[in-house]
C-alpha positions as a printed Julia matrix, in Angstrom:
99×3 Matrix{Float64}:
 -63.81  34.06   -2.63
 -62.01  32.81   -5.82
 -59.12  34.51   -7.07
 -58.6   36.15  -10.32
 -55.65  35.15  -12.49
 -53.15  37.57  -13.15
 -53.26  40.01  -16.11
 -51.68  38.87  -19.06
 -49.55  41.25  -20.55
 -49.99  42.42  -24.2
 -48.56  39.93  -26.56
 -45.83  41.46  -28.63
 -44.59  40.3   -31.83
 -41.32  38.86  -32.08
 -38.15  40.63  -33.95
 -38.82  40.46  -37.67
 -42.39  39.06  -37.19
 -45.1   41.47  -38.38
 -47.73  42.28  -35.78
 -51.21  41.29  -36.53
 -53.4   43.77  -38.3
 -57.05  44.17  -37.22
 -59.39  45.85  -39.82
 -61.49  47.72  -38.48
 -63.03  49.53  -41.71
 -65.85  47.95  -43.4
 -65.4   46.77  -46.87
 -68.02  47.79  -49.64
 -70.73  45.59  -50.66
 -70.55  45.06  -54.69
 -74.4   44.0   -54.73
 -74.94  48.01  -53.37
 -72.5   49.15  -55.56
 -73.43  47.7   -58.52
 -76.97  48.95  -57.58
 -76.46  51.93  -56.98
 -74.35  52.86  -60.65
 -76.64  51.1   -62.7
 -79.74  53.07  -61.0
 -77.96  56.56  -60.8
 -75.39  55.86  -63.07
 -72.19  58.74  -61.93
 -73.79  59.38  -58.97
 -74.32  56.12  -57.76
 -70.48  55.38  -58.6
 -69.79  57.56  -55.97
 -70.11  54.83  -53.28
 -67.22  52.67  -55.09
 -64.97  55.64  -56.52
 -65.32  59.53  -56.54
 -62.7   59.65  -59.46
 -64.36  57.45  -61.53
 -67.93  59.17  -60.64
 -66.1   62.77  -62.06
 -64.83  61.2   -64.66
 -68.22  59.65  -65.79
 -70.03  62.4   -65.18
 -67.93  63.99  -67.63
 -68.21  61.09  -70.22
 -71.89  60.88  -69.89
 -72.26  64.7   -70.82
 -69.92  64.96  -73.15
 -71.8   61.75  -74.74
 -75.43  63.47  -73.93
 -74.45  66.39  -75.98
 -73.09  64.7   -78.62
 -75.83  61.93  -79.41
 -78.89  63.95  -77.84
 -78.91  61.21  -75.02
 -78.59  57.6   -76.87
 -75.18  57.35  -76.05
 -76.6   57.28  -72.51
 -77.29  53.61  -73.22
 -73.63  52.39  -73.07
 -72.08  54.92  -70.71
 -74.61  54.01  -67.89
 -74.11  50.35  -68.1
 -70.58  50.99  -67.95
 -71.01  52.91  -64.69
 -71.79  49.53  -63.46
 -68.62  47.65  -64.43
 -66.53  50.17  -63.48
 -68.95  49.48  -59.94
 -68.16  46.61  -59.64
 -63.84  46.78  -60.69
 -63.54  49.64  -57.99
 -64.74  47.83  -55.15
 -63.51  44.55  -55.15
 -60.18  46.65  -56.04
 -61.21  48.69  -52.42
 -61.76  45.38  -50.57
 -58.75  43.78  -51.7
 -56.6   46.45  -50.95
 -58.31  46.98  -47.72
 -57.92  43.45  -46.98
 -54.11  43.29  -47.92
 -53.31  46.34  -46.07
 -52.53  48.47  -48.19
 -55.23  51.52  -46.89
């Protein structure tokens, strides 16, 4: 019968090296986001940024009331953009190790 090889220990990071990081949270997809703000406007925002989904949802009432819904047309799109800023913002924070 064959012998195993001993168990290596754990490698450990030498003094003043930084230890590797392993992400284990999955980033956002900006296809979904994007998708989901431009078909649900605020509340699809919420996938990419819950501030920026309040703060929209504010906008785009505020801007309802004001313009009996037309100004709809520019404050939705926008949900979109803002889609797509928030979560390659997430993933590159994510990815730098900052969260």
């Amino acid at each position: 019968m064959p012998e195993e090889p001993p168990a290596q220990p754990p490698a450990t990071a030498s003094p003043g090296q930084q230890p590797q990081r392993i992400v284990v949270v999955p980033t956002k997809s900006v296809g979904l986001a994007v998708l989901l703000a431009v078909i649900f406007g605020p509340l699809g925002l919420l996938y990419s940024t819950v501030m920026g989904a309040i703060v929209m949802f504010v906008v785009n009432i505020v801007v309802a009331l004001v313009t009996v819904g037309f100004g709809l047309i520019l404050t939705w799109p926008i949900c979109g953009v803002w889609a797509v800023v928030a979560t390659k913002a997430y993933n590159k924070n994510l990815l730098d190790g900052q969260r």
